[in-house]
C-alpha positions as CSV (number, residue, x, y, z in Angstrom):
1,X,13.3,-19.9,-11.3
2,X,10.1,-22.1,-10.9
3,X,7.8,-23.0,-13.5
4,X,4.4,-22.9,-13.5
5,X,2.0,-25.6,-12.0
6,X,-2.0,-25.5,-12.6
7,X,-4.0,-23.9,-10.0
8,X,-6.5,-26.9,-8.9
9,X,-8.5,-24.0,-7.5
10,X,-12.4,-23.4,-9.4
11,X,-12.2,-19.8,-11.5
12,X,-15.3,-19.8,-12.4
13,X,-16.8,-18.1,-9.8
14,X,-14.0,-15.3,-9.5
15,X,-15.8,-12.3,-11.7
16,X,-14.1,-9.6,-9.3
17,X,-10.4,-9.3,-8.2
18,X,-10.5,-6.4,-5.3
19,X,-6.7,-6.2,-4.3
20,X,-3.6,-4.8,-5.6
21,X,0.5,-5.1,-6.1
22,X,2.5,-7.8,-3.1
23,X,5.4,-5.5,-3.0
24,X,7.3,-7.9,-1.8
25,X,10.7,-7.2,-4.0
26,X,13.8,-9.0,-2.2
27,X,16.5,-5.7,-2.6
28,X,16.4,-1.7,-2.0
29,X,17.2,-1.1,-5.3
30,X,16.2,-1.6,-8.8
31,X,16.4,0.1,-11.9
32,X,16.8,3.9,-11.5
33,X,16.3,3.7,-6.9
34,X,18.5,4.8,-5.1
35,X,20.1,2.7,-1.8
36,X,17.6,4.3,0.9
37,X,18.1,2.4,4.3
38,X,17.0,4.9,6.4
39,X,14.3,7.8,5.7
40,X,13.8,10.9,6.8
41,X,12.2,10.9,10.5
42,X,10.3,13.7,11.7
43,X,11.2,15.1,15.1
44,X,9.0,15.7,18.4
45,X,8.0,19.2,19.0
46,X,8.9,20.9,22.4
47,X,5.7,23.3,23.2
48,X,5.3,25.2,25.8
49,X,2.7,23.5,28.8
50,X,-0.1,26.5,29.8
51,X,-0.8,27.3,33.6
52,X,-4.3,25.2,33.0
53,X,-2.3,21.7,32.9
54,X,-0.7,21.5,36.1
55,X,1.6,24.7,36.2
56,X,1.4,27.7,38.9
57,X,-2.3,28.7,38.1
58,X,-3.6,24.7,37.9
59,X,-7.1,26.2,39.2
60,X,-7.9,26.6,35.3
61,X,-9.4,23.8,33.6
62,X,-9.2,25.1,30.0
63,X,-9.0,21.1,29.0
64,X,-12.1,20.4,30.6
65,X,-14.3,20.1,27.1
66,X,-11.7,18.2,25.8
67,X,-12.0,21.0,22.6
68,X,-8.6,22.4,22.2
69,X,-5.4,20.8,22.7
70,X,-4.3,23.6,25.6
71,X,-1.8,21.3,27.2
72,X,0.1,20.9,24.0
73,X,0.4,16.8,24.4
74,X,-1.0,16.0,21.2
75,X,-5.0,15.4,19.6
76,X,-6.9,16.4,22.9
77,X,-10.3,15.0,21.3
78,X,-8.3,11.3,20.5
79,X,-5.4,12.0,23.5
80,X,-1.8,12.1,24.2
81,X,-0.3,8.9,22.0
82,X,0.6,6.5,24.8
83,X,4.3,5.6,22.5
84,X,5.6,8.8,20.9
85,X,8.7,6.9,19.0
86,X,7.7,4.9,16.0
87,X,9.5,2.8,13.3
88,X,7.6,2.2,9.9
89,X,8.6,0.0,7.5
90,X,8.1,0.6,4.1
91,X,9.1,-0.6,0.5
92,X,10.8,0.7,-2.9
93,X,7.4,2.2,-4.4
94,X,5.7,5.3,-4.9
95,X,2.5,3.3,-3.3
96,X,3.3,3.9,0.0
97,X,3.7,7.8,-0.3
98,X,1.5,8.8,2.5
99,X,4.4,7.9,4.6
100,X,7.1,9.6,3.0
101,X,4.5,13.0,2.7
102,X,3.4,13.1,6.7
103,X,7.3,12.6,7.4
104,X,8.2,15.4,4.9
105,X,5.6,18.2,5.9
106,X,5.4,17.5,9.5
107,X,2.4,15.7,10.1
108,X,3.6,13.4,12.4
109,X,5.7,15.8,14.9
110,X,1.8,17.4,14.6
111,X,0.8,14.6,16.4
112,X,3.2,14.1,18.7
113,X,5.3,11.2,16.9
114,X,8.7,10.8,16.4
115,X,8.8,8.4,13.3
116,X,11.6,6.7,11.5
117,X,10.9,5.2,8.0
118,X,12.8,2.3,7.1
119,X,13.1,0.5,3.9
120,X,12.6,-2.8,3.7
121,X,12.7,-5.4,0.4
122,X,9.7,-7.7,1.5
123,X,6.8,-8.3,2.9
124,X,8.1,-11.0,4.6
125,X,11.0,-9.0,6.3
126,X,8.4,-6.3,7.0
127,X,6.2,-8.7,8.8
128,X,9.4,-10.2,11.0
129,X,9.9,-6.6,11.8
130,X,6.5,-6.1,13.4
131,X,6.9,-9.5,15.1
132,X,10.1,-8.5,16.6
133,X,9.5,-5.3,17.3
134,X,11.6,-3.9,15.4
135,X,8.6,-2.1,13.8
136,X,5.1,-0.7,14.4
137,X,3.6,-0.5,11.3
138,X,4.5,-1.2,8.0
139,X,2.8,-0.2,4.3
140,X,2.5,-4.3,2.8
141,X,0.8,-5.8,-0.3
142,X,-3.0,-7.1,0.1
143,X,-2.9,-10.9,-0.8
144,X,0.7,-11.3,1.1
145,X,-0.9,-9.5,4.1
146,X,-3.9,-12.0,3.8
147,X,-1.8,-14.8,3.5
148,X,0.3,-13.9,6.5
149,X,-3.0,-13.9,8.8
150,X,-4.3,-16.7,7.5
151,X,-0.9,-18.6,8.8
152,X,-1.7,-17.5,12.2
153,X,0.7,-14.6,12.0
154,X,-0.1,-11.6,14.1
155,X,-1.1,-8.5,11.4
156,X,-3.5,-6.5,11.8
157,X,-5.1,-4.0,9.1
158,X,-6.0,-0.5,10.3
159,X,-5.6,1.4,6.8
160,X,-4.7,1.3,3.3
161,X,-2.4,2.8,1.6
162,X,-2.8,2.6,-2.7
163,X,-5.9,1.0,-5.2
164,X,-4.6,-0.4,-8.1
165,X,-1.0,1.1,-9.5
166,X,0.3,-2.4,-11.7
167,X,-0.1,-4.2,-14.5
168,X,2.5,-6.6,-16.9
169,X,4.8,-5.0,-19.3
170,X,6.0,-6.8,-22.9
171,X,8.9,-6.7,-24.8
172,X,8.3,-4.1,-28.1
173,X,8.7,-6.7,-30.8
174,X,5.9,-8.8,-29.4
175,X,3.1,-5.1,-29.2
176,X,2.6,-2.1,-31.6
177,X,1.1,-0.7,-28.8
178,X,0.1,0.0,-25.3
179,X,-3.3,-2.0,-23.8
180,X,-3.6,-4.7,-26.0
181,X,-5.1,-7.0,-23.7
182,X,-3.5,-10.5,-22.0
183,X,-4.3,-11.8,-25.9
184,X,-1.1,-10.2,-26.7
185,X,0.4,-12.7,-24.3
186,X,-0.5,-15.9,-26.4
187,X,2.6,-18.3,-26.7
188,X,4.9,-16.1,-24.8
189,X,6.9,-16.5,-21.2
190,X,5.9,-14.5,-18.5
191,X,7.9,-13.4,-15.2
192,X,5.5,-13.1,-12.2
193,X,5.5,-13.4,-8.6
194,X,3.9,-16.0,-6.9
195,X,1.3,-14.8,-4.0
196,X,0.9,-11.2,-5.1
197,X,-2.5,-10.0,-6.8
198,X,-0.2,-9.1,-10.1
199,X,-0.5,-13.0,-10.9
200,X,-3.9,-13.6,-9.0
201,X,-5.1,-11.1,-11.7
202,X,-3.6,-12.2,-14.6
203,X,-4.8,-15.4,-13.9
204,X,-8.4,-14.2,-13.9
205,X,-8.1,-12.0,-17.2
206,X,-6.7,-15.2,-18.7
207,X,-9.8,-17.1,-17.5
208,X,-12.0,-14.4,-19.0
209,X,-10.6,-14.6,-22.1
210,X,-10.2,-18.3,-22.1
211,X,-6.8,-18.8,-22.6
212,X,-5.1,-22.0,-21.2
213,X,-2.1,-21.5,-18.9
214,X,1.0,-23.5,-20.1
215,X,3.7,-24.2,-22.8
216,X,2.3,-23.6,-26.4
217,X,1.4,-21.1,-29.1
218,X,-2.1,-20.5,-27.8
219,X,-1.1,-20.6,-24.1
220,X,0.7,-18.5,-21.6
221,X,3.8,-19.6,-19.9
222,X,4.1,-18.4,-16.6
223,X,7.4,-18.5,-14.9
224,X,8.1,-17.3,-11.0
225,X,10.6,-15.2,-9.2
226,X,10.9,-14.8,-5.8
227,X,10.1,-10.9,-6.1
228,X,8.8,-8.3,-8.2
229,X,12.3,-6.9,-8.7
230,X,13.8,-10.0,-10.2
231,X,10.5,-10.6,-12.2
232,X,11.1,-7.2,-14.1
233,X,14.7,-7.7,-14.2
234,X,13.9,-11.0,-16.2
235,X,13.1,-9.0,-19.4
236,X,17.0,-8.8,-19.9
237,X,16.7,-12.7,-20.4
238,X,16.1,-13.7,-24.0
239,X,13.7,-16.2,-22.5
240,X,11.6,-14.2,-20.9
241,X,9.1,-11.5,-22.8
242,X,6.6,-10.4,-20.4
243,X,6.5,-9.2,-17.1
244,X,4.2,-8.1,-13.8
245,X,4.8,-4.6,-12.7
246,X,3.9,-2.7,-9.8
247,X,4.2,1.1,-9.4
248,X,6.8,2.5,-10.5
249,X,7.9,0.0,-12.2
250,X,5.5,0.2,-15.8
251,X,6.8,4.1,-15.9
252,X,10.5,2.9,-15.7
253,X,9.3,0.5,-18.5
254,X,7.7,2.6,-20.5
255,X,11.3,4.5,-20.6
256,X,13.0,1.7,-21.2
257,X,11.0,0.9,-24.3
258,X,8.5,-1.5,-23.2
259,X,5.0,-1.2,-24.2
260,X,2.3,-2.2,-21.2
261,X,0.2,-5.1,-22.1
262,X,-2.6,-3.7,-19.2
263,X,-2.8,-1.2,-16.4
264,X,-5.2,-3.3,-14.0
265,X,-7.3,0.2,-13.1
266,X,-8.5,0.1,-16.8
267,X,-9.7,-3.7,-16.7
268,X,-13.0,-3.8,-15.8
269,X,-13.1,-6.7,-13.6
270,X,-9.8,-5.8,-12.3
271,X,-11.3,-2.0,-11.3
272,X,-10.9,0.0,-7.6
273,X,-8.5,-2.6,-6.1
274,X,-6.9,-2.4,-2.8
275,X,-3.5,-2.5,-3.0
276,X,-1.1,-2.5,-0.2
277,X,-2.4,-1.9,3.5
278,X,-1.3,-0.6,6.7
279,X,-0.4,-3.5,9.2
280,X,0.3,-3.6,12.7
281,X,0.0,-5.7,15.4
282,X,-3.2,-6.6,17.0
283,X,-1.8,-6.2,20.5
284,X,0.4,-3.3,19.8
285,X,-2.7,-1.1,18.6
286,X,-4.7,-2.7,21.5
287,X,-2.1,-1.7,23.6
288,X,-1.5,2.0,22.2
289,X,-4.6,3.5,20.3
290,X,-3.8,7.2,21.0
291,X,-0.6,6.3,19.3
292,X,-2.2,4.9,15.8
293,X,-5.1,7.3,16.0
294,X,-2.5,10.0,16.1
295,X,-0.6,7.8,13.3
296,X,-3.6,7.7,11.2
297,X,-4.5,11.8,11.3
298,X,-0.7,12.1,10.1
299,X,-1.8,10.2,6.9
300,X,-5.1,11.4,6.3
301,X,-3.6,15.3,6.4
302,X,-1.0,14.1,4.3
303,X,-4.0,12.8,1.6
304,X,-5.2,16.3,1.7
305,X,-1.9,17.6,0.9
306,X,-1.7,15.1,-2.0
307,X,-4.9,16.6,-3.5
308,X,-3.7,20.2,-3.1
309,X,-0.7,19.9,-3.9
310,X,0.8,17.4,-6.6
311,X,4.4,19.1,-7.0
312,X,5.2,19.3,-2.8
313,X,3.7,16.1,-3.2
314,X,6.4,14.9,-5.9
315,X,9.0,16.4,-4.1
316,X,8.5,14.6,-0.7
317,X,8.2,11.0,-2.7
318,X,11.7,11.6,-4.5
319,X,13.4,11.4,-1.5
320,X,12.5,8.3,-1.1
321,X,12.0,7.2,-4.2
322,X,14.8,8.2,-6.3
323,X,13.6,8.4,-10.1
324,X,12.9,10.7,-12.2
325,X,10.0,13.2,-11.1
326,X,8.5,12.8,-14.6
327,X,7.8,8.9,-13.4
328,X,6.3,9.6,-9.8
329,X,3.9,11.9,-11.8
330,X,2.9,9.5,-14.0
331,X,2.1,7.3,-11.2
332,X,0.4,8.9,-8.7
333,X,-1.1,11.1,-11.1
334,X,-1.3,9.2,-14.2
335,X,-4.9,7.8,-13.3
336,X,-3.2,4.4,-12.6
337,X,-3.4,4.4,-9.1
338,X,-4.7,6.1,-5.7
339,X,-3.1,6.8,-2.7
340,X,-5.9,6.7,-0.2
341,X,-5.2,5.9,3.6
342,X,-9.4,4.1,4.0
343,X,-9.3,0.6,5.0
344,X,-11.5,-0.6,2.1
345,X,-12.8,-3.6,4.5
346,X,-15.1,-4.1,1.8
347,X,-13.0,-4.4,-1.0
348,X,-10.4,-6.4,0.9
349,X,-12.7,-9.0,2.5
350,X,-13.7,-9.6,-1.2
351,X,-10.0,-9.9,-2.2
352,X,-10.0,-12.3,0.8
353,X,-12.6,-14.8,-1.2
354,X,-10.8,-14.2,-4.3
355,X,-7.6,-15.7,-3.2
356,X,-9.0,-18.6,-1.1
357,X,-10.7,-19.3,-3.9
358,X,-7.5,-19.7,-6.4
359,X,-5.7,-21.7,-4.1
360,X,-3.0,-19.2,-2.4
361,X,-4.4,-19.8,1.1
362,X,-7.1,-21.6,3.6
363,X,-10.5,-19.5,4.6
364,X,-9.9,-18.3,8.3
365,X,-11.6,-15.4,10.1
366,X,-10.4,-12.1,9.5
367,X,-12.8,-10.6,11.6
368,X,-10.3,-10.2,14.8
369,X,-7.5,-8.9,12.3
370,X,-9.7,-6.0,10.8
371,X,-9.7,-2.7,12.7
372,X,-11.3,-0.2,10.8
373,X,-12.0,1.9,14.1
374,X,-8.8,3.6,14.6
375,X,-9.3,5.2,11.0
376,X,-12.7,6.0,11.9
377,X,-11.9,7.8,15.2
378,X,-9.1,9.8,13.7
379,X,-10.9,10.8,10.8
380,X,-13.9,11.4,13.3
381,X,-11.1,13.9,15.2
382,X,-10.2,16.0,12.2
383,X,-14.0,16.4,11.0
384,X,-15.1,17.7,14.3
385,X,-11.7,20.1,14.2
386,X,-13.1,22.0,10.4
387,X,-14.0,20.0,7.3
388,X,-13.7,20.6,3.5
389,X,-14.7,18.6,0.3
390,X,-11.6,16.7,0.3
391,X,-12.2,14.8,4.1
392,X,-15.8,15.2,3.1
393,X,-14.7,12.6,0.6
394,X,-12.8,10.5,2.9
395,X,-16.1,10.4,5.0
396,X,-18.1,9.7,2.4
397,X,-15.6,6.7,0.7
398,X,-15.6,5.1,4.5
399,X,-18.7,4.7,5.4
400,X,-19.8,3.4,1.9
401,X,-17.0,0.7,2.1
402,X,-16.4,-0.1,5.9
């Protein structure tokens, strides 16, 4: 357990926060989950190859437009995915349910893919994972994410995942009530995590309201844990009576009799963050962008689902993330959080500017790191196939914030 040192980092200018949640617990399990190693992966599909492709009547060239998949080999308008065996890494929250949905309905054996989720307990074993190759993608926090580029490590983002979906929780003898504000906080300790947007945040509502970090009545007392798992196991601890949660953590809390101090999608400069994103590596999607193009339709159709259908939905995130179904409601339909799979380059290069200015890393250029054009050529694909309101949306959200 650290305790807190002042941030010699200027606040003043920081009037927006536009990230969300560092996931970066250090275990697969927490109060009320369930040991998941392994997920559920979805397998290939073995389709039958027409004449046209190169069977005994080749002559035909149904393929030629390039408007129907005839040779049964994957998207025909974004073509055959160059790796058809992926391993995604993931981590215990319902933030990163676009996963767990376009394993559970299919979406990736749509495309071609053979995927196997993972579960990991950090971003930092995530990150080795796509270093080593042990992975290909991985769902990881925003401001870790950031940081890891700015130390010259090799992530790349090509989507997102959540916006907002955290907040800090308090101890009921300290709050009447739910939402009272960081005032409420005034003279107590707090368990955060150091380098996730949970405690870039609450630094910034702190700021707002102009209370002093630090031991005393009229200050608040932050105190650091190496991961958002230990920081909510801290309220046990007769020390501790605050604590940052990301989703689902402030619905277990809620259960467990804690009342939530703020839910950072109803603090107004805290509003439409990005949360976690969609990392790979910059040569891997180089290397392979039929692959993640394919990747990328899996999630945007399993969006759609999301919005059609909130109890398949449910369903497909509990087994993976084992609590009770009244919880993953609350969170991914609560109005706490969104599950989107847009990059939000807009909102994250802004996050980017927050947290160089508080101090967590050095300005670099995340220009090289950024690929928004894999989500736009998938998207692209699945327009041109037959649109509705819903990837109307999508459009509409991308290129407002590309």
């Amino acid at each position: 357990m650290k305790k807190y040192t002042k941030l010699t980092a200027i606040l003043a200018s920081l009037t927006l926060l536009t990230g969300c949640g560092a996931l970066n617990g250090n275990s697969t399990q927490s109060a009320g989950y369930a040991d998941k190693q392994t997920g559920t992966a979805a397998g290939t599909v073995q389709q039958e190859v027409p004449d046209c492709c190169g069977g005994a009547d080749s002559t035909k060239d149904c393929c030629k437009d390039g408007s129907s998949d005839c040779c049964k080999d994957g998207n025909a308008s974004t073509g055959k995915p160059e790796k058809a065996e992926l391993n995604l890494g993931y981590l215990n929250s319902t933030a990163h349910l676009l996963a767990f949905v376009a394993a559970e309905e299919g979406y990736f054996a749509d495309e071609g893919l053979k995927v196997t989720l993972t579960q990991f307990s950090s971003a930092g074993e995530l990150v080795n994972g796509l270093e080593s190759g042990k992975l290909d993608v991985a769902f990881i926090g925003s401001v870790p994410t950031l940081t890891f580029q700015s130390q010259g490590h090799d992530v790349t983002i090509i989507g997102g995942a959540m916006t907002n979906g955290h907040g800090y929780v308090i101890k009921s003898e300290f709050a009447e009530k739910d939402e009272q504000g960081v005032e409420i906080l005034k003279g107590r300790n707090v368990a955060s995590v150091k380098n996730s947007v949970q405690d870039a945040e609450l630094q910034i509502l702190l700021k707002d309201a102009g209370i002093e970090i630090g031991e005393g009545e009229d200050k608040v007392n932050i105190v650091y844990f190496d991961s958002q798992k230990d920081a909510y196991a801290a309220l046990s601890n007769q020390q501790i009576d605050a604590a940052s949660v990301y989703s689902p953590y402030a619905s277990l809390a809620k259960s467990q009799g804690y009342k939530v101090v703020y839910y950072c999608a109803h603090e107004r400069a805290l509003e439409n963050q990005p949360c976690c994103r969609q990392v790979a590596s910059a040569a891997a999607v180089k290397a392979n962008p039929n692959t993640f193009t394919a990747l990328e339709r899996a999630f945007i159709k399993a969006y759609h689902l999301t919005q059609e259908n909130h109890e398949k939905t449910i369903a497909d995130v509990k087994k993976y993330i084992d609590i009770d179904e009244t919880f993953i409601e609350t969170e991914v339909y609560g109005g706490y959080s969104v599950s989107s799979p847009d990059p939000d380059k807009k909102g994250t290069l802004t996050l980017k500017d927050t947290i160089v200015a508080l101090g967590y890393t050095e300005n670099y250029d995340i220009e090289p790191l950024y690929n928004t054009a894999i989500y736009k050529a998938a998207l692209d694909s699945i327009l041109a196939e037959g649109s509705d309101e819903i990837y109307k949306s999508l459009e509409a959200h991308f290129n407002a914030y590309e």
